[in-house]
N, C-alpha and C positions, 0 to 999 in steps of 0.2 A: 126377492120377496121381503116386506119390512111387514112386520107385526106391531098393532098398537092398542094396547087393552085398554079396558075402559070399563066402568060401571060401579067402583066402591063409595065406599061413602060411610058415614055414621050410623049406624043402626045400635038397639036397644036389644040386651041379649034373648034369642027367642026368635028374632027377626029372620028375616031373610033377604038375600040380594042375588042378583046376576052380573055375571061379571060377563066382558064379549072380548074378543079377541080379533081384530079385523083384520086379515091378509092383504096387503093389495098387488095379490095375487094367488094363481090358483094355488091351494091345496090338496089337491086330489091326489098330486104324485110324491105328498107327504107320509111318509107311512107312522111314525109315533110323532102325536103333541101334548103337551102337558100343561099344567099350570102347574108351580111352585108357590112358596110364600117365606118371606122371610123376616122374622119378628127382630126388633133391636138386639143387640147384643149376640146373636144367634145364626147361624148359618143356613144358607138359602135350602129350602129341602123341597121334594116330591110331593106333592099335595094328590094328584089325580093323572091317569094318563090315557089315552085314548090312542087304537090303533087305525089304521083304514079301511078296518073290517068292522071297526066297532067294539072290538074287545074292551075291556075297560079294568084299569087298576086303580085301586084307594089305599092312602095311605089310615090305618086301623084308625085313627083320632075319628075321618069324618065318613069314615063309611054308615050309611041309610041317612045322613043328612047332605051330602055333596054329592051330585051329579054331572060330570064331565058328558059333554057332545059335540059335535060338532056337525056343520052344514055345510058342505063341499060346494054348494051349486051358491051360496054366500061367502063362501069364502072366508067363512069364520067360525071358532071355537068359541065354546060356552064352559061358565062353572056356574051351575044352580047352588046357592048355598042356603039352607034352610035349616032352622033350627043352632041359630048362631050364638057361639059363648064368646067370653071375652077373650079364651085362649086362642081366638080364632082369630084375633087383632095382627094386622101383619103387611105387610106388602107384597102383593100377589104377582106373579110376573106367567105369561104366557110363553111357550118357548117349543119348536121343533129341537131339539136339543139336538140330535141326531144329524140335522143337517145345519146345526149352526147360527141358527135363526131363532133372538129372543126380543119379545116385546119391553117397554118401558113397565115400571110397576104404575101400580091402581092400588091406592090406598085403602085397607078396609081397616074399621074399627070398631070393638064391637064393648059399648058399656053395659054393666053390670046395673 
């Protein structure tokens, strides 16, 4: 299974974007995936994570503006990002961490 995210782009802080993550293959027998992000200078970190039950973890920055999901019968992971600051500027990367499988980054950028 390869992973390949998609959806950033430039927005105006306040905005909002979706980012997708498309498997091309199934997901179902994935039990945690994530998105990370990793700003210059700075080490790739945990943004949101999603189990196969649904459970869901945020890291404290974007929780009630970020929401993690995912659609098993599409084969693909979401990050709703809403209510976007500039510290939210970064490259996003989607990732089954657990079994080894991480997307290319999707650029977001969020001006002031």
């Amino acid at each position: 299974v390869q992973l390949q995210a998609s959806g950033g782009g430039l927005v105006q802080a306040g905005g909002s974007l979706r980012l997708s993550c498309a498997a091309s293959g199934s997901i179902s027998g994935i039990n945690i995936m994530s998105w990370y992000r990793q700003a210059p200078g700075k080490q790739r970190d945990v943004v949101a994570t999603i189990s196969s039950g649904g459970r869901t973890n945020y890291v404290d920055s974007v929780k009630g503006r970020f929401t993690i999901f995912r659609d098993n019968a599409k084969n693909t992971l979401y990050l709703q990002m809403n209510s976007l600051k500039p510290e939210d500027s970064a490259v996003y990367y989607c990732a089954a961490q657990f079994d080894g499988l991480w997307g290319q980054g999707t650029q977001v950028t969020v001006s002031s």
